[in-house]
N, C-alpha and C positions, 0 to 999 in steps of 0.2 A: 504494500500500500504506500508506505516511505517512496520507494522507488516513482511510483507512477506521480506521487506530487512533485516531485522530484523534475521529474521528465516533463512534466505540465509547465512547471515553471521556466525549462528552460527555454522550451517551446514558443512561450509567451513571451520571453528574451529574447530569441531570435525574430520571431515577427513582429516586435517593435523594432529591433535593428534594422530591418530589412524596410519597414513603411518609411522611419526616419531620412534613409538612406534614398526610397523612391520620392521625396518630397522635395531632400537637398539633389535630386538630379533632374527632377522636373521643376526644379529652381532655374538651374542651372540651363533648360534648355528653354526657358522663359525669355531667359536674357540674352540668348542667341539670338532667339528669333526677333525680342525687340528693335535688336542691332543692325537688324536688316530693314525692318517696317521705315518704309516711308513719311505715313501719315498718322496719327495718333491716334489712339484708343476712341480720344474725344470728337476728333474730327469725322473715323470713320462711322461714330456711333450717329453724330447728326444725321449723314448722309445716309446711314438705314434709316432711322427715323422719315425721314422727308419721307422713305417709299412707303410707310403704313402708316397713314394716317390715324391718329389717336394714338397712339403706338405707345408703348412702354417698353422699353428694357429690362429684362429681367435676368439673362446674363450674358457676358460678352467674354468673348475668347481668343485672342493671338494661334494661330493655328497652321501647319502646312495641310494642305487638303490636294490630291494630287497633283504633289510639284509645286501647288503655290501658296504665298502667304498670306494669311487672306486673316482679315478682321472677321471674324463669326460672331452673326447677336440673335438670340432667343426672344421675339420679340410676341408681347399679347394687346391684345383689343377688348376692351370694356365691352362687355355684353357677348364672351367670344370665351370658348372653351380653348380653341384654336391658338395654338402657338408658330408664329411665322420666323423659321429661320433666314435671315438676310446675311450675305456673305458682303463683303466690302474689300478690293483688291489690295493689299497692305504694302504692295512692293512700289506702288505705284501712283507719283508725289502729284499730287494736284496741282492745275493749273491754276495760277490768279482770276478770280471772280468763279471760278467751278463749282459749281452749287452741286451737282448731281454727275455719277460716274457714265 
């Protein structure tokens, strides 16, 4: 019985080491991919907004999605079960007065 608490514990050591470890390396490839993005969090958030009107944010995410780096936002509508994913091109620096991609 010793033994198996034992073995639980260590268990439960290991896979906190192991989540900690996925969290400092998905830190880490956070800051890669910011390094690349063009346009900001904020910027590319307005320009999903514009495309669903009423729109809320509810979350946003720096992503490669094949090959590219793209701004991704979870976005919903009042009176609306519906969740509208809007992608926003991250690598790709807007032009002055560019309201929409």
């Amino acid at each position: 019985m010793r033994n198996k608490i034992i073995l639980s514990g260590m268990l439960a050591a290991v896979l906190v080491a192991l989540g900690v470890s996925g969290c400092a390396t998905e830190k880490q490839e956070q800051a890669k991919l910011q390094a690349q993005a063009k346009i900001s969090k904020e910027q590319a958030q307005q320009t999903a907004l514009a495309k669903v009107p009423n729109g809320t944010v509810k979350d946003g995410e720096l992503e490669k999605e094949k090959g590219k780096l793209i701004w991704s936002f979870d976005i919903t509508v009042p009176d609306s079960k519906d969740i509208k994913e809007v992608a926003e091109d991250a690598a790709k620096a807007k032009q002055k007065g560019e309201d929409k991609d």
